[in-house]
C-alpha positions in Angstrom: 0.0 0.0 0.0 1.3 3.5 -0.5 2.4 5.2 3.0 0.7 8.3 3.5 2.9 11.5 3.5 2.2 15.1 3.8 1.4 17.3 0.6 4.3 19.8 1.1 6.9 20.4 3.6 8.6 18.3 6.5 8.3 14.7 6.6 6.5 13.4 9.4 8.9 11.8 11.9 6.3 8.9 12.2 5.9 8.5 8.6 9.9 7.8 8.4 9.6 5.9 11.7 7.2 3.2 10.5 8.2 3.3 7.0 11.8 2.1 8.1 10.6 -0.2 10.5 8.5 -1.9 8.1 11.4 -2.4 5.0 12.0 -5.8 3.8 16.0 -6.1 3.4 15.8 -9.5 2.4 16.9 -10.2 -1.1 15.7 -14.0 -2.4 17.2 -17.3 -3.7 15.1 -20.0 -5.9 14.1 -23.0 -3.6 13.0 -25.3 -6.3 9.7 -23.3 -7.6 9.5 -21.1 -4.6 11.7 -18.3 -3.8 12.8 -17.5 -0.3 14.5 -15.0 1.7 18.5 -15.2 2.2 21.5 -13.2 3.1 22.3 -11.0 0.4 25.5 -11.6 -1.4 27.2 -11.2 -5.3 24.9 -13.9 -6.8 21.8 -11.4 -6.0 23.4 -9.9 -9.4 20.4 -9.1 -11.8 20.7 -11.5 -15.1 21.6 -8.5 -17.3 24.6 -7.5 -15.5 25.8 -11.1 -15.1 29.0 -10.9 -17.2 28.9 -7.9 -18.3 29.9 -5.7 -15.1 33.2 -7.3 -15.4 35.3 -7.5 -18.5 36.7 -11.3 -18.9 40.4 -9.6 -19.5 42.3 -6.3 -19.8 42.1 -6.2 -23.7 38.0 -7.1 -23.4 38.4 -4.1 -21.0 40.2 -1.6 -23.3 38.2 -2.3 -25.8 34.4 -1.7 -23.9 32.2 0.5 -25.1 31.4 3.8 -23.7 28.8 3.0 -21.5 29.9 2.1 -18.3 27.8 -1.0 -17.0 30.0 -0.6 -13.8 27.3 2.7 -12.9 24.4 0.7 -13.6 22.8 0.8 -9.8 22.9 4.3 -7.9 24.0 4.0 -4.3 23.1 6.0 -1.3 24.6 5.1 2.1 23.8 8.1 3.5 19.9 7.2 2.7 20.6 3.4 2.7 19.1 2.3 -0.6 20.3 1.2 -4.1 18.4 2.2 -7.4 19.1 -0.4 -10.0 18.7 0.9 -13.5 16.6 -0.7 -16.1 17.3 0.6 -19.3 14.9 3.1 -21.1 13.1 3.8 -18.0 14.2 7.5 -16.4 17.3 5.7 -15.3 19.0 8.6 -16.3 16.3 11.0 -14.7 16.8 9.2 -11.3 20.4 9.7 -11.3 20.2 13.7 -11.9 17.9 13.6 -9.6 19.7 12.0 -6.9 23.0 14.2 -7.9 20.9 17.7 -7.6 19.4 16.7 -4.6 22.6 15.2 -2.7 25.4 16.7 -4.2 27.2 19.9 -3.8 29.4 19.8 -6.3 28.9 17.0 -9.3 31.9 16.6 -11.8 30.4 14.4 -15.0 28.5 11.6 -13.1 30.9 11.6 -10.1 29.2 13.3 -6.7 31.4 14.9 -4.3 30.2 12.7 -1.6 30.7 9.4 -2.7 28.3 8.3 0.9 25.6 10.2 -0.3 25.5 9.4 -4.0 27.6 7.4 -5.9 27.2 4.8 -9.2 28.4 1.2 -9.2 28.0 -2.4 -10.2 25.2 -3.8 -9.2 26.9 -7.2 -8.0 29.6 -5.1 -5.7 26.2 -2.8 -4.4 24.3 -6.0 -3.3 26.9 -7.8 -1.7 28.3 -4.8 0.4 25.0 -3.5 0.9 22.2 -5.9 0.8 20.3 -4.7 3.7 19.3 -0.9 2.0 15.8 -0.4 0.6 16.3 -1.5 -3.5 14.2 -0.5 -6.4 13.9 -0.2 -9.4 10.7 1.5 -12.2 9.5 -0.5 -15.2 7.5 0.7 -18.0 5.0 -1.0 -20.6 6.8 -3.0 -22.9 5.3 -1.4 -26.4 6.4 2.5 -24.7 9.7 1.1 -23.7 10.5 -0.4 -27.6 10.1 3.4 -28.9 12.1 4.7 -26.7 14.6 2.6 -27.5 14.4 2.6 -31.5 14.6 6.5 -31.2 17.5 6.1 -29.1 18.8 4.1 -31.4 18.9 6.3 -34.1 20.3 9.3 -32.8 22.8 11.1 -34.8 25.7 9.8 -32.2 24.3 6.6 -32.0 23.3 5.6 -35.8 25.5 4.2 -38.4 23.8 3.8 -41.4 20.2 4.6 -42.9 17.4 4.8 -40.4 14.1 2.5 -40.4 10.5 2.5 -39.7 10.1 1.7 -36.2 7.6 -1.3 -38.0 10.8 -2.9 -39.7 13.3 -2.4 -36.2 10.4 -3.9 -34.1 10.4 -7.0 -36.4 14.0 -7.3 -36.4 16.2 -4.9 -34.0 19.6 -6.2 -35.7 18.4 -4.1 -39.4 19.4 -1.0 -37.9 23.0 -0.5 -37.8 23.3 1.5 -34.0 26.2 1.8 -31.4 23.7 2.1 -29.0 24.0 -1.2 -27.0 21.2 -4.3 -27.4 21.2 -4.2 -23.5 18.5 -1.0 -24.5 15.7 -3.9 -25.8 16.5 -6.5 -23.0 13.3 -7.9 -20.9 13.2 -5.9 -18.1 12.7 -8.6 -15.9 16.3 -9.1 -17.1 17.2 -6.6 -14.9 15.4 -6.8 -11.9 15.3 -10.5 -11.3 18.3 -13.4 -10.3 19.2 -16.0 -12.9 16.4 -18.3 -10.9 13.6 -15.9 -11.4 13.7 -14.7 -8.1 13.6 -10.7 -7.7 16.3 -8.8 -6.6 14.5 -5.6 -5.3 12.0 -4.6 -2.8 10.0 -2.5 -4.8 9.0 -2.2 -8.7 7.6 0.6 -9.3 5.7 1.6 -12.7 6.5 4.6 -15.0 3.1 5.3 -16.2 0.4 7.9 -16.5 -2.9 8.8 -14.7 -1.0 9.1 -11.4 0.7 5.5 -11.2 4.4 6.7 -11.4 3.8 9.7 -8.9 2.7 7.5 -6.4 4.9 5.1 -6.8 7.9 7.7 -6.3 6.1 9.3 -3.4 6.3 5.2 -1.8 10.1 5.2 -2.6 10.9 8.4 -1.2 9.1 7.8 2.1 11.0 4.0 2.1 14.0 6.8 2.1 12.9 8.8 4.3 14.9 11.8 3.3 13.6 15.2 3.9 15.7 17.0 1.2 14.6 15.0 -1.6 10.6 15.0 -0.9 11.1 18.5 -0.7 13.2 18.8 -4.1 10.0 16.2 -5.4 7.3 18.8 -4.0 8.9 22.1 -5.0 10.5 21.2 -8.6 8.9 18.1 -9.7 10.9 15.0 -11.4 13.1 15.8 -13.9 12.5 13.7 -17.2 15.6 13.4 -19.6 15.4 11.7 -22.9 11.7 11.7 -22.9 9.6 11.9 -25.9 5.6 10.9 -27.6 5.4 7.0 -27.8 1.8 7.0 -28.6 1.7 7.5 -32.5 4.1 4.6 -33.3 2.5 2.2 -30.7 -1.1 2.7 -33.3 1.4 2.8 -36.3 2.5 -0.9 -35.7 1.3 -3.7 -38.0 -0.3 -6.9 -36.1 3.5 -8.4 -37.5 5.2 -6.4 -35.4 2.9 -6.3 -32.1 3.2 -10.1 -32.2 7.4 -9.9 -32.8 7.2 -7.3 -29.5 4.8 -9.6 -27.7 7.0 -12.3 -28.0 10.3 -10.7 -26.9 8.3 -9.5 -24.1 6.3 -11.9 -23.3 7.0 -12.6 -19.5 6.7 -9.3 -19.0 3.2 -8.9 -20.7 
């Protein structure tokens, strides 16, 4: 249920009080079909980070791309929770967030205090810190595959003739991109273990009509941090990278809804 928290203003001490007291810091292990509760350690890793937070050698190393999958989960010890980032879903948005709200001073991604704010692998954030509140924000599948064919073909990204979002949704690997395939991953990929077994507290949804507002107004009183509800109340959540989704979702051909409803299927 969402905790009920004041309009504008101070947090209620009571509201932080019972809101800690009532966090689940377990993370999960699969017990045959079942999950169950268990220490949190490295092997909490979310499937799509298995492998790919560490390079297998110092030439795979030097020659990684760009993106830095070592800064996929944001880290507060200050606050004592861990956002893990599934891609195409205001990960960025929660990270500049988190860095105007925390930081002093922010140089590129880094925050000047590193206990406060601070990016890294989600497998190292787990196993030092498996008792803090984690989360994470999915979105509906069909909005999530726009966002990331227009991603996909931005100018820095795109390396050869752009398609109809029609012909990417039916085959992703027509359009030549530098963007990484990580962008079209389940996003169960991301937030569950390699048994199935989630790997966060919380999944909230990045939607309309209210949903996404209350689900970050449940997050930030699982924080508990003053500065941040007020930054939420007084400027509102910042959203990067965002753009209309709703004329390509009615553009798609039954062929392609079916190729999307496949890929996505345990998600659906």
């Amino acid at each position: 249920p969402t905790v009920g928290l004041p309009d504008h203003g101070r947090m209620d001490a009571s509201v932080v009080a019972s809101v800690t007291a009532s966090m689940n810091t377990s993370c999960f292990s699969g017990v045959g079909d079942q999950c169950s509760a268990s220490p949190c350690d490295a092997a909490q890793t979310p499937k799509a980070y298995m492998g790919m937070l560490q390079a297998k050698s110092d030439i795979n190393r030097r020659q990684a791309p760009k993106f830095d999958f070592q800064g996929q989960c944001a880290v507060s010890v200050k606050h004592r929770f861990i956002f893990f980032h599934v891609t195409k879903v205001a990960g960025t948005s929660f990270h500049n967030f988190f860095r105007k709200t925390m930081c002093k001073k922010v140089e590129g991604r880094k925050c000047d205090d590193v206990e406060a704010f601070q990016l890294m692998g989600c497998g190292p954030a787990v196993e030092k810190h498996g008792d803090f509140f984690k989360f994470a924000f999915v979105r509906h599948p069909f909005s999530r595959a726009v966002s990331s064919w227009q991603n996909a073909q931005w100018t820095n990204f795109v390396q050869g003739p752009r398609i109809p979002f029609n012909e990417w949704a039916m085959d992703p690997s027509k359009l030549k991109t530098k963007l990484m395939a990580m962008h079209w991953y389940s996003q169960n990929e991301f937030i569950t273990t390699k048994g199935d077994c989630p790997v966060v507290d919380f999944v909230g949804l990045l939607a309309g009509g209210g949903r996404f507002e209350r689900d970050l107004e449940y997050v930030l009183g699982k924080i508990g941090s003053e500065t941040l509800w007020r930054e939420w109340k007084t400027h509102g959540f910042p959203r990067e990278n965002s753009g209309s989704e709703d004329r390509y979702k009615k553009e798609l051909s039954k062929e392609a809804k079916g190729m999307i409803k496949g890929a996505v299927a345990e998600e659906l």
